[in-house]
DSSP file (Angstrom, degrees, kcal/mol; ACC not computed):
  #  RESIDUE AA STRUCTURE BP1 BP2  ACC     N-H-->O    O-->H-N    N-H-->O    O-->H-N    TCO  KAPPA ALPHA  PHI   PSI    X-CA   Y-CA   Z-CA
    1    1 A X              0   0    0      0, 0.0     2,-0.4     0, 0.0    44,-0.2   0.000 360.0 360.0 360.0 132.2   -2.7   -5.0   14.7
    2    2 A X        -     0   0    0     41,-0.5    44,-0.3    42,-0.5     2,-0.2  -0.706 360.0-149.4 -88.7 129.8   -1.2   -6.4   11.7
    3    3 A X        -     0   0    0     -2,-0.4    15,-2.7    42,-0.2     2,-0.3  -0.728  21.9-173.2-105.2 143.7    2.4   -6.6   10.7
    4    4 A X  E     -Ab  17  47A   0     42,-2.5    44,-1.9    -2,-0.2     2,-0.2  -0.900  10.4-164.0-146.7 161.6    3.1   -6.5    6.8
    5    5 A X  E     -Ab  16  48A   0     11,-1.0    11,-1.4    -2,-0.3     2,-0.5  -0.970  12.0-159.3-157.6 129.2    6.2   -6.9    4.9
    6    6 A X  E     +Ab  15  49A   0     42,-0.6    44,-1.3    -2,-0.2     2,-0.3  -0.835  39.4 164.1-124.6  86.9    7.0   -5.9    0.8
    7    7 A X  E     -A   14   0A   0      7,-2.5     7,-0.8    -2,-0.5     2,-0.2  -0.680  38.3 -97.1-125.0 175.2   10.0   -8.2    0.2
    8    8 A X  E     +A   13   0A   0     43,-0.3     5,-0.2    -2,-0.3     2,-0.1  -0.659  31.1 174.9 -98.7 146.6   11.7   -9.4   -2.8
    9    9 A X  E >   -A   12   0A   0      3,-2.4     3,-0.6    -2,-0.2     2,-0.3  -0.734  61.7 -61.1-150.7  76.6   11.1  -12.7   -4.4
   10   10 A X  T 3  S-     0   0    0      1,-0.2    -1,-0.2    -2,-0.1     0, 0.0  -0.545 111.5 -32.6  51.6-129.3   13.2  -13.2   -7.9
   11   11 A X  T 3  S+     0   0    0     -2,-0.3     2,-0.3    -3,-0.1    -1,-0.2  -0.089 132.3  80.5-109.7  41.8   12.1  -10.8  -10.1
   12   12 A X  E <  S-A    9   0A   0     -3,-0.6    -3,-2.4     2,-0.0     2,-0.5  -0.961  74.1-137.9-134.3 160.6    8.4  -10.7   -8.6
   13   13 A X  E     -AC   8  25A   0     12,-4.9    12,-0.6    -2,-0.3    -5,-0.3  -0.926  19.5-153.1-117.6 104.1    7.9   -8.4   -4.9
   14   14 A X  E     -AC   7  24A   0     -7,-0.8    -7,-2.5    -2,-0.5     2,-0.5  -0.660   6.2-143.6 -84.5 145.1    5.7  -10.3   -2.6
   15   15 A X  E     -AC   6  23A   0      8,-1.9     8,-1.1    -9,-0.3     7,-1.1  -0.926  28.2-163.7 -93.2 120.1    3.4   -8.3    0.3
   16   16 A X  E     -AC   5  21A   0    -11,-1.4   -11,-1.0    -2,-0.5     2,-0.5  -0.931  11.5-162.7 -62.1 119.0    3.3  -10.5    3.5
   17   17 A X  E >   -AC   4  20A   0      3,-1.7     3,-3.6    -2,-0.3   -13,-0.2  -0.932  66.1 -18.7-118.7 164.0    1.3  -10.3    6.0
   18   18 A X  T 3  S-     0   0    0    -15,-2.7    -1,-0.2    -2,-0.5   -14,-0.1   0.902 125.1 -58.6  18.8  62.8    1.6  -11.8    9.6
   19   19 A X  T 3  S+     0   0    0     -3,-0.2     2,-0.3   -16,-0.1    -1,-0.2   0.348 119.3 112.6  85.9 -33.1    4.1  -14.1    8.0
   20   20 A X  E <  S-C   17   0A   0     -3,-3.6    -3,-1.7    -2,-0.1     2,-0.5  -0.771  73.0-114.4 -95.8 143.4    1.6  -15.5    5.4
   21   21 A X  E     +C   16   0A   0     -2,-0.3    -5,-0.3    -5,-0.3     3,-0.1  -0.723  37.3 173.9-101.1  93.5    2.2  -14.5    1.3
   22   22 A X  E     -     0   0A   0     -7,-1.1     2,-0.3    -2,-0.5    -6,-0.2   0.895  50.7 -16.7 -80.1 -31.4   -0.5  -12.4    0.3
   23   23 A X  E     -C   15   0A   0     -8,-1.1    -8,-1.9     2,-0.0     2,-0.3  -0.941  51.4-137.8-160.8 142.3    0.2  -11.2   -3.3
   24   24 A X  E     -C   14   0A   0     -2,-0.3     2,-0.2   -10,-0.2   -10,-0.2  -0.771  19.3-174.0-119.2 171.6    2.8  -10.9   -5.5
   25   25 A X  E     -C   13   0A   0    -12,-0.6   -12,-4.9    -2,-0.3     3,-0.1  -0.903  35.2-127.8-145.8 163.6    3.7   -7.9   -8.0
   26   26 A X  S    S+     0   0    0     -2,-0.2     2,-0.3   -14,-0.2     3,-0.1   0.485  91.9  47.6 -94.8  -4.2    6.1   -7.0  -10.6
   27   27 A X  S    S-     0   0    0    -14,-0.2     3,-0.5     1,-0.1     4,-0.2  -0.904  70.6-130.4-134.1 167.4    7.1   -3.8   -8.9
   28   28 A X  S  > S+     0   0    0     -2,-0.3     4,-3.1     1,-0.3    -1,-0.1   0.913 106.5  54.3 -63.9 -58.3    8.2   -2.3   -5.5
   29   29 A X  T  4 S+     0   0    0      1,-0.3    -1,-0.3     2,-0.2     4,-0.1   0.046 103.4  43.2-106.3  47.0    6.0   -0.1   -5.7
   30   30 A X  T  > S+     0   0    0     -3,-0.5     4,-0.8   -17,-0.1    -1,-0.3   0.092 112.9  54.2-101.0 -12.3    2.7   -1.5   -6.3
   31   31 A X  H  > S+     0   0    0     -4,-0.2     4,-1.6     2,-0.2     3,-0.3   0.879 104.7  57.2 -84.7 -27.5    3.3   -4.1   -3.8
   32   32 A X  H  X S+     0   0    0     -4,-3.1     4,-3.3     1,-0.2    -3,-0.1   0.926 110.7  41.1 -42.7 -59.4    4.1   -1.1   -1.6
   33   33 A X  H  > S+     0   0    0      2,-0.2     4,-1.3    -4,-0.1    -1,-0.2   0.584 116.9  55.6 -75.0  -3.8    0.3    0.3   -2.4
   34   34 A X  H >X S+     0   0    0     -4,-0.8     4,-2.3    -3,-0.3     3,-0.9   0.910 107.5  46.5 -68.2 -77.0   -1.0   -3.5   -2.0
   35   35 A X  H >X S+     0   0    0     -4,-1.6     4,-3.3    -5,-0.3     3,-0.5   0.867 113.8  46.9 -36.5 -64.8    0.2   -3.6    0.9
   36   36 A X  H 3X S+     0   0    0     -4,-3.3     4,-2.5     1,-0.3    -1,-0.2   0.851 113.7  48.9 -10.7 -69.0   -1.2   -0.1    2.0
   37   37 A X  H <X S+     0   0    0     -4,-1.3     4,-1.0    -3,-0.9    -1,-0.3   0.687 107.9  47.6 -73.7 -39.7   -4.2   -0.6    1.0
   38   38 A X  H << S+     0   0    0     -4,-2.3    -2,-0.2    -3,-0.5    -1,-0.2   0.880 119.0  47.4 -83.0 -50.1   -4.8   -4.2    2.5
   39   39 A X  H ><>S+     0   0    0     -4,-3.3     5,-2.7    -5,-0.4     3,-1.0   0.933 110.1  52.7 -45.9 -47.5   -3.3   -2.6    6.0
   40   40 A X  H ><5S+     0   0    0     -4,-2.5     3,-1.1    -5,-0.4    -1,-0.2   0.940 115.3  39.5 -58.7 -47.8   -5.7    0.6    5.6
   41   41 A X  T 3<5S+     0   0    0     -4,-1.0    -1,-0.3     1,-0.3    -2,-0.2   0.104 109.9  64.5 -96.7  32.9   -8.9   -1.6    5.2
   42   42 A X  T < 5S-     0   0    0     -3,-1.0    -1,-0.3    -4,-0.1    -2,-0.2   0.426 127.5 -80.3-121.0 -18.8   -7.9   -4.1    7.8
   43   43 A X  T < 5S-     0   0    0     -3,-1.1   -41,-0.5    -4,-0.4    21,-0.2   0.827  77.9 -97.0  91.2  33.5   -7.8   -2.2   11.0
   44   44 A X      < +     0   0    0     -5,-2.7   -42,-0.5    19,-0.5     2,-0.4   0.769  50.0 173.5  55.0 123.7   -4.1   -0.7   10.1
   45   45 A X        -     0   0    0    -44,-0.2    17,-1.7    20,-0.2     2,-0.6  -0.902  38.1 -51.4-147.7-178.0   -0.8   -2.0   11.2
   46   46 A X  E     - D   0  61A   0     -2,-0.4   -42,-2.5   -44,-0.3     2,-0.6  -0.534  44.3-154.3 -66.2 114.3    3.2   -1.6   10.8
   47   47 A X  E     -bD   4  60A   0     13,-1.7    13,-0.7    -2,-0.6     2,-0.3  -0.794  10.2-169.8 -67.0 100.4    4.3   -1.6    7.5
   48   48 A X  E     -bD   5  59A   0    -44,-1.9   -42,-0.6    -2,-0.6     2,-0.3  -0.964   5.0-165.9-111.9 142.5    8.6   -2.9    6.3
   49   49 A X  E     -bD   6  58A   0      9,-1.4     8,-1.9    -2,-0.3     2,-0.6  -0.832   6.0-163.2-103.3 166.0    9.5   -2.4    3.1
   50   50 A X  E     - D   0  56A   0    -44,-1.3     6,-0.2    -2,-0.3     5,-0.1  -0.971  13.2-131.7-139.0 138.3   12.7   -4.4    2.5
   51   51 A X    >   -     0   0    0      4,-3.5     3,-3.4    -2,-0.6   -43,-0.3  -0.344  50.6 -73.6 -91.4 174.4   15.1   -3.5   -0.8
   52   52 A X  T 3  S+     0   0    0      1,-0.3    -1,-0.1     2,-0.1   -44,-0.1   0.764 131.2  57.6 -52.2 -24.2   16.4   -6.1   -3.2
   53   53 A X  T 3  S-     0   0    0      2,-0.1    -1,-0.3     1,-0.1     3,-0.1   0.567 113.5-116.9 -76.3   2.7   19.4   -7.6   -0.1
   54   54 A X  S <  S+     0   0    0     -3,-3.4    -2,-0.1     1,-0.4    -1,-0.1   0.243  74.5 131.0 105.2 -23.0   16.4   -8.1    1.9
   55   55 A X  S    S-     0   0    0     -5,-0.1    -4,-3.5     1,-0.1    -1,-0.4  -0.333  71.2 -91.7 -82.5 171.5   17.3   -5.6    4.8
   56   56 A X  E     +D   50   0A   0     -6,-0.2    -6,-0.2     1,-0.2     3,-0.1  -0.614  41.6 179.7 -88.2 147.6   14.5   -3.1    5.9
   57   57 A X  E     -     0   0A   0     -8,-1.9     2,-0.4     1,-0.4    -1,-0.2   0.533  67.1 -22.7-122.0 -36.1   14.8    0.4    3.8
   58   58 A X  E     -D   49   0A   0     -9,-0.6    -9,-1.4     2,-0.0    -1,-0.4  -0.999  59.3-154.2-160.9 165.7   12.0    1.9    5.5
   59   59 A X  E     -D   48   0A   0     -2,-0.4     2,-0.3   -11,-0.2   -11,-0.2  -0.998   7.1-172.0-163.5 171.5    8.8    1.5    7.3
   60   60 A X  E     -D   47   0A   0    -13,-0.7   -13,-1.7    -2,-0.3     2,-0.7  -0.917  23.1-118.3-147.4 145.7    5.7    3.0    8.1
   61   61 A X  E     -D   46   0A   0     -2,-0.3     2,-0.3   -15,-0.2   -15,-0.2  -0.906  22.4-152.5-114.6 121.1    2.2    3.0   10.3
   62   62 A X        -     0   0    0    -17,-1.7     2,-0.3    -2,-0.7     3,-0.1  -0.756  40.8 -86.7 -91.0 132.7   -1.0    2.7    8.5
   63   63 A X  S    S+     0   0    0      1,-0.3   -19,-0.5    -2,-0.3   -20,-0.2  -0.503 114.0  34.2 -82.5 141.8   -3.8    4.4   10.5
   64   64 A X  S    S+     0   0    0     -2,-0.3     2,-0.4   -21,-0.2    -1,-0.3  -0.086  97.5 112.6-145.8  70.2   -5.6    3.6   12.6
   65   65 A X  S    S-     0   0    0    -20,-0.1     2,-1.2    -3,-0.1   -20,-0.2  -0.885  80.1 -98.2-113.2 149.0   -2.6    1.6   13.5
   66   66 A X        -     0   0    0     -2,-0.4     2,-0.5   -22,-0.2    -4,-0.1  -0.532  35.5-156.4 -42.1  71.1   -0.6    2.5   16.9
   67   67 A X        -     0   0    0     -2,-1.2    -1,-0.0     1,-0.2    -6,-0.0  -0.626   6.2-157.2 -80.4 116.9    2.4    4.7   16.0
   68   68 A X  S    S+     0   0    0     -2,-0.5     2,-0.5     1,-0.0    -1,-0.2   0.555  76.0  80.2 -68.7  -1.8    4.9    4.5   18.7
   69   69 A X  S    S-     0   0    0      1,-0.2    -2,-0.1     2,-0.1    -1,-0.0  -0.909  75.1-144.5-123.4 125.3    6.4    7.8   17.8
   70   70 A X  S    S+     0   0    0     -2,-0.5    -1,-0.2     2,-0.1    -3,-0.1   0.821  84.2  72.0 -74.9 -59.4    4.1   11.3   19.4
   71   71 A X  S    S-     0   0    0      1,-0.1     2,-0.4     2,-0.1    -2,-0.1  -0.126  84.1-125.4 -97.5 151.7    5.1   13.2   16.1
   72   72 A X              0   0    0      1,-0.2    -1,-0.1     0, 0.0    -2,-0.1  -0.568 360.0 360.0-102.3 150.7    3.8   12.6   12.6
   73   73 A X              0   0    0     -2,-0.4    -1,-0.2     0, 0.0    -2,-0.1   0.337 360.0 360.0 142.4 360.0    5.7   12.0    9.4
């Protein structure tokens, strides 16, 4: 399962995955749906989005990724 990451990078937002710089964007939130979207058609993993100080603001499980928590939302 693949871990991905939407972090800030000057004024451009790069999507990471496993560590490695897949794309960069001029917004949050299209590196958000990059990101999504690369998870979704990948065989699904954990999603961080991380706000401009770098800490994590939310996160998320792209199916058919393993979400540890029984209830959905």
């Amino acid at each position: 399962m693949a871990s991905a990451h939407v972090v800030p990078s000057g004024s451009m937002w790069l999507v990471k995955v496993n560590s490695q710089e897949r794309s960069r964007h001029f917004t949050q939130s299209v590196a958000w749906d990059a990101a999504r979207d690369y998870l979704a058609s990948n065989g699904g993993g954990e999603l961080s989005i991380h706000g401009t100080d770098g800490a994590v603001r939310a996160k998320d499980t792209i199916y058919p990724g393993n979400d540890p928590r029984n209830i959905r939302g």
